[in-house]
TORSE-649991 format. One line per 8 residues: number of its first residue (from 0); for each residue x negated, y negated, z of C-alpha. Coordinates in steps of 0.1 Angstrom, whole numbers, m for minus. Each point is the difference from the previous one (the first is absolute). Layout:
BEGIN
NUM = X/Y/Z ~ ...
end
This chain:
BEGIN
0 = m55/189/m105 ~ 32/3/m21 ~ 17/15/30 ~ m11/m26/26 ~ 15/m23/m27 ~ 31/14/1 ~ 4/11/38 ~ m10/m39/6
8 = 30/m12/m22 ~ 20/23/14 ~ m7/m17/36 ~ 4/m29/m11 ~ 35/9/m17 ~ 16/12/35 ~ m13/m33/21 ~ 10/m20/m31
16 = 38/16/12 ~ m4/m3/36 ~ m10/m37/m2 ~ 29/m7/m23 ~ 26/16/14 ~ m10/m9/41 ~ m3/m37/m14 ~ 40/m1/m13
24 = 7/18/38 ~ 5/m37/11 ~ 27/11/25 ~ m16/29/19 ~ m32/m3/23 ~ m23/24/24 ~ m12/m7/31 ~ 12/m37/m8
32 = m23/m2/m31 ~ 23/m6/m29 ~ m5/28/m29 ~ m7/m24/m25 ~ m30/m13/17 ~ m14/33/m2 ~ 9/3/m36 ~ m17/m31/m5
40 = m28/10/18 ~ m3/28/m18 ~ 4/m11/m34 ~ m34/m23/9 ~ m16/34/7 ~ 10/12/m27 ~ m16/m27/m27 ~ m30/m3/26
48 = m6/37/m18 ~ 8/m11/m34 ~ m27/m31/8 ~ m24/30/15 ~ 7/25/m27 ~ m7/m29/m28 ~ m23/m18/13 ~ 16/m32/m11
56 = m20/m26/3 ~ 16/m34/20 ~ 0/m33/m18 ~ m15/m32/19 ~ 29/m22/m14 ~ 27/24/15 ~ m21/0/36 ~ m1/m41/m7
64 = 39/m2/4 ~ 7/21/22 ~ m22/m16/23 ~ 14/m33/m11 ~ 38/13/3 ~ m12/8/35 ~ m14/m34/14 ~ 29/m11/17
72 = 6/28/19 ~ m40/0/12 ~ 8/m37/10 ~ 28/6/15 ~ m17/25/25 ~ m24/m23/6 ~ 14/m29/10 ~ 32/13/18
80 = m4/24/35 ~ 1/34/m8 ~ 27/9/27 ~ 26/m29/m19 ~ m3/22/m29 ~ 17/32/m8 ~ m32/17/m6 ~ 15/35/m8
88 = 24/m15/m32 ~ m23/m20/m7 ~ m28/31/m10 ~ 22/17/m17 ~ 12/m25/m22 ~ m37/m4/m10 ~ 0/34/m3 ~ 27/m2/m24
96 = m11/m24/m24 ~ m37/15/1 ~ 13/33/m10 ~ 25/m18/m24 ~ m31/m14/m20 ~ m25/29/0 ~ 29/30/m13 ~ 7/m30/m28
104 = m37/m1/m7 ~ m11/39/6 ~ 33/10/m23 ~ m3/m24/m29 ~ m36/14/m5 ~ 5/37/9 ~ 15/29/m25 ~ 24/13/27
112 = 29/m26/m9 ~ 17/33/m19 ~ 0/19/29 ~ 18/m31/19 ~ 25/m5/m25 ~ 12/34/0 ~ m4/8/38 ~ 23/m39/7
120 = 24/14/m28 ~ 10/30/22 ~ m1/m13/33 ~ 24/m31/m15 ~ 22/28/m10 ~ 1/19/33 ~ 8/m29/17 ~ 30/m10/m23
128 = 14/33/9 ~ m7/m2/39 ~ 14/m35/1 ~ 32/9/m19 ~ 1/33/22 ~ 0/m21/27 ~ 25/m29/m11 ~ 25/30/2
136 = m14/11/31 ~ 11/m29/16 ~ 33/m2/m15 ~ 9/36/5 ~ m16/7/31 ~ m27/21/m12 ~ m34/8/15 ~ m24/m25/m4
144 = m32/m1/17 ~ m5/m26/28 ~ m9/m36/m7 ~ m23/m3/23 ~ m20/m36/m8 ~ 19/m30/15 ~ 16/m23/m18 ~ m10/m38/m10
152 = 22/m13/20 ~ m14/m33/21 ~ m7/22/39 ~ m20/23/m23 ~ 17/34/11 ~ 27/m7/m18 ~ 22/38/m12 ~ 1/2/m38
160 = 29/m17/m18 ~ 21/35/m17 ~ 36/m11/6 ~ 15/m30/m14 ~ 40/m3/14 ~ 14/m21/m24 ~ m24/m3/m31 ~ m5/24/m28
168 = m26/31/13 ~ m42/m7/m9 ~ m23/24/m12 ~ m29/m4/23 ~ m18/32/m9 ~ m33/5/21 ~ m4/m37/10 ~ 15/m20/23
176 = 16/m26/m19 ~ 12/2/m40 ~ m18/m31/m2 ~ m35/19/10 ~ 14/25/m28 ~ 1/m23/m28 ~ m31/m17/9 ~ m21/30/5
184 = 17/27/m28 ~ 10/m26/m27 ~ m38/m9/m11 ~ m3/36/2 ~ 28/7/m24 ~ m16/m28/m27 ~ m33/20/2 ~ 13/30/m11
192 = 28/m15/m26 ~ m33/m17/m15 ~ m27/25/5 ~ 17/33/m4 ~ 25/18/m23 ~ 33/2/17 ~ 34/21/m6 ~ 34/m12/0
200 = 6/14/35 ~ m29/m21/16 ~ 17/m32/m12 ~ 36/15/15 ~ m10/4/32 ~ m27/m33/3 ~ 30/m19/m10 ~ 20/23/28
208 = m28/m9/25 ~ m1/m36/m3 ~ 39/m6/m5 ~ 10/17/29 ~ m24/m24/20 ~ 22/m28/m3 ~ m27/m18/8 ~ m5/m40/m18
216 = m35/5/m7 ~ 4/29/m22 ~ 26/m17/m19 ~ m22/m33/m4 ~ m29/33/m19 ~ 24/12/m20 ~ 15/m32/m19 ~ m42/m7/1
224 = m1/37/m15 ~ 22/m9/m26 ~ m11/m29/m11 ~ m37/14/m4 ~ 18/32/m19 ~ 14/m22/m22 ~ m30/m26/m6 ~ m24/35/m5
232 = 28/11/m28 ~ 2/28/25 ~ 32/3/6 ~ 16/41/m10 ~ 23/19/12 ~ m22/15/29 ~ 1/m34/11 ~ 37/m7/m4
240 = 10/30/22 ~ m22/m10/29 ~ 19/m39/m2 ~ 33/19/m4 ~ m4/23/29 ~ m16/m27/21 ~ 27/m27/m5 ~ 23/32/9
248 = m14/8/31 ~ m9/m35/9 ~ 37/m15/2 ~ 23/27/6 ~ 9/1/38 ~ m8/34/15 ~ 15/m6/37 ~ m11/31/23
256 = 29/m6/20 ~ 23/7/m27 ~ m17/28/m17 ~ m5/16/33 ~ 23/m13/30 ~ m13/30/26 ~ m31/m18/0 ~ m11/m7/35
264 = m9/m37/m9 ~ 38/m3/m11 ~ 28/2/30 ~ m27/m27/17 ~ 9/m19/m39 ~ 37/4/5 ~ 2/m7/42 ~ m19/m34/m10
272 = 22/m5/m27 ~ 31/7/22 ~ m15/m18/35 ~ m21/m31/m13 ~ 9/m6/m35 ~ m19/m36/6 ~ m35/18/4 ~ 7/24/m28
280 = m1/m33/m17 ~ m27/m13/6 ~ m17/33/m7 ~ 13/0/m40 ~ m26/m13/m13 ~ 11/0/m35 ~ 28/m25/7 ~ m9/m23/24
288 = m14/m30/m9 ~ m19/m3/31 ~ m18/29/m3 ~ m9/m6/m38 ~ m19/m33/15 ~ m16/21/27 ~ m12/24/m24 ~ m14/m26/m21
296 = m12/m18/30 ~ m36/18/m7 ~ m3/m10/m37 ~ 7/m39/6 ~ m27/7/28 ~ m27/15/m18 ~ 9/m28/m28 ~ 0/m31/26
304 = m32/14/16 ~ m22/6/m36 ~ 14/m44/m7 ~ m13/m9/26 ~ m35/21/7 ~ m9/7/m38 ~ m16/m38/m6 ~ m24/10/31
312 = m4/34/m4 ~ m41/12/3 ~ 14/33/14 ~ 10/8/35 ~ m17/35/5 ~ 19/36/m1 ~ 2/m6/38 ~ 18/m34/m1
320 = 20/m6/m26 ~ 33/19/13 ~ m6/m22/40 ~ m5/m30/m21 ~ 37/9/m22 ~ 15/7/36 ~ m13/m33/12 ~ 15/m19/m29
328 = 36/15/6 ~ m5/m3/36 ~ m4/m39/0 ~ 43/m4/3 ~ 5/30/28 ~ m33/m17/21 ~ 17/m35/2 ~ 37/19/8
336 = m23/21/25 ~ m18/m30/17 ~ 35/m26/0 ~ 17/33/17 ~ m29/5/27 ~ 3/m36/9 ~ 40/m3/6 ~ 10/34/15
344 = m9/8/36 ~ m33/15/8 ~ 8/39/13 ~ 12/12/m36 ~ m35/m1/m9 ~ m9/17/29 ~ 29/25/1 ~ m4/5/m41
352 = m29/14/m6 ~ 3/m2/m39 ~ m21/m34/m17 ~ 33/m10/m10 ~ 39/m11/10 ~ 28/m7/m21 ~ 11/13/m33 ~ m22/m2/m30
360 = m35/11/m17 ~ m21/m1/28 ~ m15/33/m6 ~ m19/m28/m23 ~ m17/m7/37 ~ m16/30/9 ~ m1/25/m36 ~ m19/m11/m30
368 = 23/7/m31 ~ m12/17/m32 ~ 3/m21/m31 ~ 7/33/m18 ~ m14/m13/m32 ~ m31/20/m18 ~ m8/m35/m22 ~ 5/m28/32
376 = m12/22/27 ~ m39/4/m19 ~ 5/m34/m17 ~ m3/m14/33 ~ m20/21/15 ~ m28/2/m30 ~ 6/m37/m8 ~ 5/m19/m34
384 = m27/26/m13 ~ 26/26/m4 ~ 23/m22/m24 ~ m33/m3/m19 ~ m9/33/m3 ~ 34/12/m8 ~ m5/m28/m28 ~ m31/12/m14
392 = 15/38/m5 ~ 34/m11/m15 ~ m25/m21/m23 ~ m24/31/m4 ~ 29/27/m9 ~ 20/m19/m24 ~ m35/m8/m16 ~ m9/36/m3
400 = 35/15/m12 ~ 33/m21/m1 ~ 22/32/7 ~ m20/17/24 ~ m6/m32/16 ~ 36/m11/6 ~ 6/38/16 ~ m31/m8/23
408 = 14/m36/9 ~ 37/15/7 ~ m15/29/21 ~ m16/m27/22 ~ 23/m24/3 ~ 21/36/14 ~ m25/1/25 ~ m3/m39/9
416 = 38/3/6 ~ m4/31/22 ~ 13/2/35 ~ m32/12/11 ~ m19/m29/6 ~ m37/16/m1 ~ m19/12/m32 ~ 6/34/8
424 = m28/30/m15 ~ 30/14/m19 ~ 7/m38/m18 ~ m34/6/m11 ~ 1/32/m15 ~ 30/m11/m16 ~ m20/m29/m15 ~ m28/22/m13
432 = 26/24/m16 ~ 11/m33/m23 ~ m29/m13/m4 ~ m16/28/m20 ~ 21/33/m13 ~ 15/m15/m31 ~ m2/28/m24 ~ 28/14/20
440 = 22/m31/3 ~ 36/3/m15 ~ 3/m17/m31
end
């Protein structure tokens, strides 16, 4: 009995690995299934076993919201035709949130959240060293292995973003944007600076990790980060390296051009800067004032869009809510579209075969646009139910423990923040991780 024990943990110690470290592959895929879907998919199977092993028993409440989180989406099927609705996306974003809520539930009550600690802890650390491996990779023209996933670009097979000509280099490690980094790895790294005892080193290379990102988001976690330090009476030297390094890595300009000119990215840098100085221009993005309003474009978006749907909001459905964001910033482009169509001649429709002429957004016209926002994106498609539940546990945790409570709280709010705009199975564990655990938790 003893040994079935232990050759069962043992199981469940390797697929705790595989699902962690396929799920922070976000930029490779096989056979066009991207690997952290499988890791996700795995790490359900994986607390499917723990639910077996335990025989934990499921609560009727938990089944009541779930079922209640998921009543817009049944409506939304029902009253719309099946082939107007991107079925595919649409599963496994129900797929996602029902796996999100049952690893929360299975791993709050089951006795494995040791094992998960530890087993996150190491695959955190080999992926720090892979994604600084590959940072100088990229500089240096080292081997890297193939970035195979496309990018998020708007056609959808978009090549991975690696080279930037006239900003500082990012660290995109084994996702495809830094952003996707920070939103996935840095509730990771609170998880284990809470819930497990750390060395000096970890906290050097985390703040290595996230500085050399560059990316706005992680800044915005880490001035968070040190106001909760501080508030907690956290605050030690541990601490004060991570800031340090980070705030290093984070504004010193690393230009891969300049540290490595034989690049092959760099005599097409230096013909551009010699041939069309004008579109090298337009290209700097960390001068122009142009494109500083384009790349805020998307937060006055997602901001004009929540003002003017929040009042009305009784949840869209995970099907809808992206086509009904798209629809919303479409409204300008549809008039430009129609007032075009009416004055120029007839055969450019004919001859163009694209939905669209002119300069502009009109990809608005035939692409639905992510809102890329965990907290909006299931806000509207849940409805006002999620701001309530999200109230009732903020409520519940600083009730139960003030300190632990405010961790909890910052952790979601991490996650609510995320690129990523489903509840993914790994937010969950995450969440369980906090919730319970505390007679690990730093002091």
């Amino acid at each position: 009995m003893i040994r079935k024990n232990l050759t069962f943990e043992k199981l469940i110690e390797v697929l705790l690995f595989i699902s962690f470290l396929l799920i922070f592959l976000d930029s490779y895929q096989l056979f066009s299934i991207p690997l952290t879907w499988v890791g996700s998919s795995s790490l359900l199977i994986v607390t499917f076993l723990i639910y077996l092993k335990e025989n934990i028993k499921i609560d009727k409440l938990f089944l009541l919201i779930l079922i209640i989180c998921l009543i817009p989406t049944i409506f939304n099927f029902l009253l719309n035709d099946y082939f107007e609705l991107d079925i595919f996306y649409t599963i496994l974003r129900i797929f996602s949130f029902v796996s999100f809520a049952f690893i929360i539930y299975i791993f709050f009550n089951s006795n494995y959240k040791e094992m998960a600690i530890k087993v996150l802890k190491f695959v955190f650390l080999v992926v720090i060293a892979v994604s600084i491996y590959a940072f100088f990779a990229q500089l240096f023209n080292l081997y890297e292995p193939f970035r195979n996933r496309p990018g998020t670009g708007i056609l959808g097979f978009d090549t991975q973003t690696n080279f930037w000509i006239s900003g500082s280099h990012r660290l995109v490690g084994t996702f495809r944007e830094p952003v996707f980094m920070v939103s996935l790895l840095f509730p990771c790294f609170l998880v284990i600076h809470y819930k497990a005892m750390n060395s000096r080193l970890f906290y050097l290379f985390s703040g290595i990790l996230f500085g050399l990102t560059k990316s706005e988001l992680s800044l915005f976690f880490i001035l968070f980060f040190l106001i909760i330090e501080i508030l907690l009476k956290n605050f030690n030297h541990k601490v004060m390296i991570f800031l340090l390094v980070f705030i290093t890595c984070f504004f010193v300009s690393i230009r891969e051009c300049d540290i490595s000119p034989n690049n092959a990215e760099c005599p097409q840098y230096e013909s551009s800067m010699t041939t069309d100085f004008i579109d090298d221009s337009i290209d700097d993005q960390t001068s122009s004032p142009s494109s500083f309003q384009f790349n805020n474009r998307e937060r006055l978006d997602t901001a004009s869009f929540t003002l003017e749907y929040l009042n009305k909001n009784i949840g869209f459905g995970f099907g809808s809510t992206n086509e009904n964001y798209t629809d919303y910033l479409s409204k300008n482009i549809s008039n430009e579209m129609y007032l075009t169509n009416r004055t120029f001649p007839k055969y450019l429709n004919i001859k163009y075969l694209s939905k669209s002429f002119g300069t502009g957004r009109y990809f608005l016209t035939y692409e639905d646009i992510n809102i890329q926002n965990n907290f909006l994106f299931n806000l509207f498609s849940i409805g006002m139910f999620y701001l309530v539940i999200l109230f009732l546990v903020f409520v519940y945790l600083i009730k139960v423990n003030f300190h632990s409570g405010i961790k909890t709280i910052f952790l979601i709010i991490c996650i609510s923040l995320a690129a990523y705009e489903d509840l993914l199975p790994i937010f969950g564990l995450y969440l369980s991780l906090m919730f319970t655990m505390d007679k690990n938790a730093n002091k």
